[in-house]
VOFI-492812 format. One record per residue: x, y, z of N, C-alpha, C, O in turn. Coordinates in steps of 0.1 Angstrom, whole numbers, plus 5000, padded with zeros to 4 digits. Layout:
<lummis>
XYZXYZXYZXYZ...
</lummis>
This chain:
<lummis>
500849885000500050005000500950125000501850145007500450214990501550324991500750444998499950504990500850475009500850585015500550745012501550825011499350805010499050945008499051015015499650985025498451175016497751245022496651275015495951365019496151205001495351245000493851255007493451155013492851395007491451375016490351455002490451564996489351325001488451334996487551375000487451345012486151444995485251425001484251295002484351184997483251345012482351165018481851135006482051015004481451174997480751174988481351094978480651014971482751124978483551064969483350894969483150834959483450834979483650694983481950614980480850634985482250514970481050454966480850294966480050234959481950234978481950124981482550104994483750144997481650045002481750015017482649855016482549765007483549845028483949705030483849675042484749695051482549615045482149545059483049455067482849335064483949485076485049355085484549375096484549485102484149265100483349235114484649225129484549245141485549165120486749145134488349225129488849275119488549215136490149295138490849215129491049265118491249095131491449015122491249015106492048965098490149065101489249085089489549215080489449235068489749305095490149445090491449465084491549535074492649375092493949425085494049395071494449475063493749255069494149255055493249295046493649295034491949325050491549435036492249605040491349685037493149655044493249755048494749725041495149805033495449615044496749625037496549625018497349675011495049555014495049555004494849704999494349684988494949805000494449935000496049954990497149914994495950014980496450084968496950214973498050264971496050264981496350434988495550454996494450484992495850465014495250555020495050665026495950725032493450725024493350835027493550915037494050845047493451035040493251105054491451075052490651065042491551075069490351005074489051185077489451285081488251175075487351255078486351275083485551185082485951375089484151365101483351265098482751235088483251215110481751115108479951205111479951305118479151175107478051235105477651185122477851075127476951315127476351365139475951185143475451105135476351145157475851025161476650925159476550825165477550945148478050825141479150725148480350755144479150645156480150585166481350495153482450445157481150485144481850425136482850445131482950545124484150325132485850405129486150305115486150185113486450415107486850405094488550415087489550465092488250335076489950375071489150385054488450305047489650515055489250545035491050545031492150545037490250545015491550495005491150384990490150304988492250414982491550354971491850214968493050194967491050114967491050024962491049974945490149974938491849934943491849904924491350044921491850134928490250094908489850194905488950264912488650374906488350214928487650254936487950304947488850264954486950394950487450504962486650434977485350444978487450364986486350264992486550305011487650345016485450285017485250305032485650165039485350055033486150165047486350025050485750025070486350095079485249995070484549995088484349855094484649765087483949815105484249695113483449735124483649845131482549635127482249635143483049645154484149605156482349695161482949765174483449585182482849485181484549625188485149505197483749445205482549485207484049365207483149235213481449245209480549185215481249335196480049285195480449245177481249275169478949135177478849035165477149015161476249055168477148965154475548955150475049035141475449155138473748965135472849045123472849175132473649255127472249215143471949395149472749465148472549585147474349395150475549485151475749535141476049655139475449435130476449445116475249595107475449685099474149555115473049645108473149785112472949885106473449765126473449935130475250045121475450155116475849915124476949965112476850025101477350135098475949935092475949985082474950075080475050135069473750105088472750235090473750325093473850385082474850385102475450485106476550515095476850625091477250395089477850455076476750465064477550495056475750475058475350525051474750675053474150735044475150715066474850865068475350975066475051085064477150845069478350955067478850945051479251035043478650845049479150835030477550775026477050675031476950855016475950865015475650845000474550844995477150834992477050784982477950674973478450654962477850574991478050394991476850344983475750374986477250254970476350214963476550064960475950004952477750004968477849934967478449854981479249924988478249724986479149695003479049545001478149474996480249515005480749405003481149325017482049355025480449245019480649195041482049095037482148995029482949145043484349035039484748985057484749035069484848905052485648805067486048655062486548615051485448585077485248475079484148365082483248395090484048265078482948185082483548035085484747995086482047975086482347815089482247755077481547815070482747675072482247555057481047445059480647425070480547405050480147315051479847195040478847175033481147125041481647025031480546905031479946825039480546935014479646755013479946665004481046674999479246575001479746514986479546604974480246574964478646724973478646824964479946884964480746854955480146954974480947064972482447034984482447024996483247034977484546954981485247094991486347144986484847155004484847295007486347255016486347135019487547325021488547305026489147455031489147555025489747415046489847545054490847645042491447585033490947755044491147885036490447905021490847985013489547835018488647855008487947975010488148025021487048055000486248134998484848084996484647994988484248125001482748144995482048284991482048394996481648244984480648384979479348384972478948334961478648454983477048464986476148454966475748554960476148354964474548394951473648294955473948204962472348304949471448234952471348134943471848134932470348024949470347914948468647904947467847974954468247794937466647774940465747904947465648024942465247874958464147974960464748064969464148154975466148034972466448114986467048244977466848264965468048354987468748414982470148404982470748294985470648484980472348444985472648454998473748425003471648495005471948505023470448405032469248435031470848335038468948285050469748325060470848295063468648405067468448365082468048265090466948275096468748155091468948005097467847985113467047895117468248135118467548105130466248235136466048275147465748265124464748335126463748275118463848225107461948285130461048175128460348165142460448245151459748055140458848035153458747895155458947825145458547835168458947665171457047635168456147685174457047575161455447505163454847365167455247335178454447295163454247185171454747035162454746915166455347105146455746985140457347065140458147005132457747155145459147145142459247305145458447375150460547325139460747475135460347515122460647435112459947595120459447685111460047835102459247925101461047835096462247925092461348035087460547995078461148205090460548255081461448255071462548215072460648325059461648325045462248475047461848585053463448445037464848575036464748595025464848505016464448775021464148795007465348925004465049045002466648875004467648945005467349034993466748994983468049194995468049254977468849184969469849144973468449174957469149014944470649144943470749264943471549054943472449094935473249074922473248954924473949084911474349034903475548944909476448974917475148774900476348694907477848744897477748804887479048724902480148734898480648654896481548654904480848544887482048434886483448444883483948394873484048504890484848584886486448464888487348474880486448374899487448314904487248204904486148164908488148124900488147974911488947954917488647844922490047994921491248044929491748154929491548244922492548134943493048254949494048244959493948164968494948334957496548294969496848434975497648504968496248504986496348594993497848624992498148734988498948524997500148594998501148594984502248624981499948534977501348584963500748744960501248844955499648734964498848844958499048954964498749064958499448944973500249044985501048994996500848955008502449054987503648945001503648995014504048925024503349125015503149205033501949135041501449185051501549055038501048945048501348815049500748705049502548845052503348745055502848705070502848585073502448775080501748705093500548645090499748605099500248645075498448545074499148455066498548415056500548415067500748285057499748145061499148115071499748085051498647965052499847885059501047875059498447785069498747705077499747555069500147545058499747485081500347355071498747255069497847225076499147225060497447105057497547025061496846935055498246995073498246885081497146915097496746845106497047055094496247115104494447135100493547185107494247055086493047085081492646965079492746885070491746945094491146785098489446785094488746865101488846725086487646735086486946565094486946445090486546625106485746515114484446495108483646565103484446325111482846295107482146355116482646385127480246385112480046465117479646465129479346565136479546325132478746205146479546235155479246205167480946295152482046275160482646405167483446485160482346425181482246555189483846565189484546465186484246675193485446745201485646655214484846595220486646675217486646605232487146715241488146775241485846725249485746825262486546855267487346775272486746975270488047025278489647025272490647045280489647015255490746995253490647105245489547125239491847205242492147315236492847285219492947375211493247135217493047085201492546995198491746955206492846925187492346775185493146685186493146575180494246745194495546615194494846485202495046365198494046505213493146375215492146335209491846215213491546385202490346325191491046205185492246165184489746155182490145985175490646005160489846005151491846005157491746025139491045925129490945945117490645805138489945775132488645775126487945695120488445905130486745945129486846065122485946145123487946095113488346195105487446165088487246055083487146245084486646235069487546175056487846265048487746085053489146075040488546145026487446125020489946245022489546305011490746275003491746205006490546334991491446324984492946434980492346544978493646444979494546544979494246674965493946644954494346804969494246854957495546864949496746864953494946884936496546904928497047074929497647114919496847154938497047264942496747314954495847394955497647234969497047274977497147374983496447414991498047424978498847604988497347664983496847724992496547654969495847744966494047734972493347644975493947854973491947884978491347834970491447864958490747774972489347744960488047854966487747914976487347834951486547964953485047904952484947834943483947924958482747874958481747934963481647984974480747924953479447994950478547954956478247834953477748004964476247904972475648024979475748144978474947934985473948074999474447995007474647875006474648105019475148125031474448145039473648235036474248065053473548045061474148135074475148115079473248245078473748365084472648335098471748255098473148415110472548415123472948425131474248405131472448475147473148545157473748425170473848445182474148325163474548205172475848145162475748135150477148115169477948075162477847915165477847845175477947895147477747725145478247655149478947625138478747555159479447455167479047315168479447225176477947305157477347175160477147115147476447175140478046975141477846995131476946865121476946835109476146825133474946725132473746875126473146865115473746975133472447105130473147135118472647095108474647215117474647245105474547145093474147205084474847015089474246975079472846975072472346955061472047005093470746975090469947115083468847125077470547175085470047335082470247365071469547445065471647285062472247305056471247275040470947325030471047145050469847075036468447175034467847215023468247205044466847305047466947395037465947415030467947465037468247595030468947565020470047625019468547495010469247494998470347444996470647434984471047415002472547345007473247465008474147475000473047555017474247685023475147575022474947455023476647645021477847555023478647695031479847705030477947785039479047825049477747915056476747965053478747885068478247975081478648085085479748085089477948215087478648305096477048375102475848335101477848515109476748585120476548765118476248835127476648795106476048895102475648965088475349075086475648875081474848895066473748925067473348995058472748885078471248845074470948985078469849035076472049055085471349195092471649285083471349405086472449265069472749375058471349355044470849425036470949195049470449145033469049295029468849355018468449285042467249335036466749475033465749485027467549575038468149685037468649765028468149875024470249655022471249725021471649615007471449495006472149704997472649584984474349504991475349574994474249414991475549334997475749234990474749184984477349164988477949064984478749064997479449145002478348905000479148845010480348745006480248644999481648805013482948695008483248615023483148665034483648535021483848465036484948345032484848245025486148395040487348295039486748185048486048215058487348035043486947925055487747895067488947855066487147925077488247915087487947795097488647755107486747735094486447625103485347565096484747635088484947435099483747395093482547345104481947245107482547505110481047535117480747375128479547365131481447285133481547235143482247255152482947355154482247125159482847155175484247115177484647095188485047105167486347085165486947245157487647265147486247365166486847485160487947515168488247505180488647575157490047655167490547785159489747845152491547825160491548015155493048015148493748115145493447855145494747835136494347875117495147875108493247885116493147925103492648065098492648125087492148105109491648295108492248375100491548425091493448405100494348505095494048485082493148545076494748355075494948295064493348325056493248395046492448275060491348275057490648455056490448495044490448515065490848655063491448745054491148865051492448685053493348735038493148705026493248785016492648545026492048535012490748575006490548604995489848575017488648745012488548835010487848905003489648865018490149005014491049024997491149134991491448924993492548964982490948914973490548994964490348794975489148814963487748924962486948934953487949004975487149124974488149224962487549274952489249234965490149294958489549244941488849314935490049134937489749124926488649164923488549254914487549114931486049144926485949324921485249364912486549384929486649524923487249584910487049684904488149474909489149514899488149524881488249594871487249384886486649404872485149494875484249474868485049544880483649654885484149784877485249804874482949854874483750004867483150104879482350074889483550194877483550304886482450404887482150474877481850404898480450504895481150624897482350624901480450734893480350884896481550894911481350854922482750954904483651014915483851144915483651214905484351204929484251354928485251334936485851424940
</lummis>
């Protein structure tokens, strides 16, 4: 990133980059081409920003506030930046999520996903909004605003794509265990060095493993993080076969026009741990980047 002084006006910036964690923020922040000087937030606005251009785009980049998460968080965010840049026309939610691998879709930690729709759903459901009735749960329906899908990738390598994140280098793939899904974590242990390996999933090796794969589905969003991975398959099926999990899309969908990118950092059961975050974070971040690269540029001032 090369370093400015340049200061635009709010006006100028016409794409938001939603990062929910600290984590999420740096490396879309290192992907930044040029940052700006920062300027007033509009009356009320609790919200801390880093402007600067992205590829041919002049872009806001904001993050929830420490220790909160969820559709309400993510929503009040993005109500308070549309007040101060008011001619964001476009917001992109980048982070992280859970996977959820099947015989469809061959999903593996530092993968991408990215939000389009599927059958009747949209690119985002709210998994756990609804009412319990007397034959089950009951999902109401998520009528996210449509967005146009992008096929833009099937791979992606965060650190060739940018060598200054070198502290989100990818793990070793000896660290990327997919447990069957009958088969819990074992209580009170902080890895899976005691889990049974034999209750591991066998896959097959890719012929490019350093690289991300990129994948297209709906995403299964909600204010509970997924730890169970008996519900998430079952939800999974419910909803069109979401193949990832996270906890604040559903509070942008109905609102606000959004594309969601989400690096894989776990696969939404109880064998999670925070050895794949960075990596996974980075590579959302470098395929938001692309995703802009081929976008043209609205009205700049």
């Amino acid at each position: 990133m090369e370093t400015k002084t340049k200061r635009l006006s709010h006006d100028a910036y016409t794409v938001a980059l939603l990062t929910p964690l600290e984590v999420e923020l740096s490396p879309m922040r290192y992907m930044l081409d040029e940052e700006h000087q920062p300027l007033p937030s509009a009356r009320g606005d609790p919200n801390n920003y880093v402007l600067g251009r992205l590829c041919q785009h002049n872009v806001v980049i904001a993050s929830l506030p420490a220790g909160y998460q969820g559709t309400i968080s993510a929503a009040v965010v993005a109500r308070d930046l549309a007040r101060t840049f008011p001619s964001v026309t476009l917001r992109l939610l980048v982070g992280i999520g859970g996977g959820v691998p099947s015989d469809n879709t061959d999903i593996r930690l530092g993968d991408v996903v990215v939000s389009v729709p599927s059958g009747t759903q949209g690119g985002v459901v709210q998994y756990d909004l609804g009412k319990q009735t007397t034959t089950g749960f009951q999902r109401n329906s998520c009528a996210p605003r449509p967005m146009n899908g992008w096929l833009f990738s099937r791979e992606c390598n965060p650190i060739t794509a940018f060598p200054a994140l070198s502290e989100y280098k990818r793990p070793s793939p000896e660290t990327d265990i997919l447990f069957k899904s009958n088969y819990d974590h074992c209580m009170g242990k902080p890895t899976c060095q005691s889990c049974d390996i034999q209750k591991t999933v066998p896959r097959h090796k890719r012929s490019a493993p350093d690289r991300s794969f990129v994948h297209y589905g709906v995403i299964a969003s909600g204010d509970r993080v997924m730890k169970n991975a008996k519900k998430r398959d079952m939800i999974s099926k419910s909803s069109e076969g979401a193949i990832c999990f996270e906890m604040e899309a559903a509070g942008l969908m109905n609102d606000f026009r959004c594309i969601v990118i989400r690096g894989i950092s776990d696969y939404a059961d109880s064998h999670k741990n925070d050895i794949w975050h960075p990596y996974a974070a980075a590579a959302a971040a470098a395929l938001a980047k692309e995703l802009l690269s081929y976008l043209e540029v609205s009205g700049r001032k």
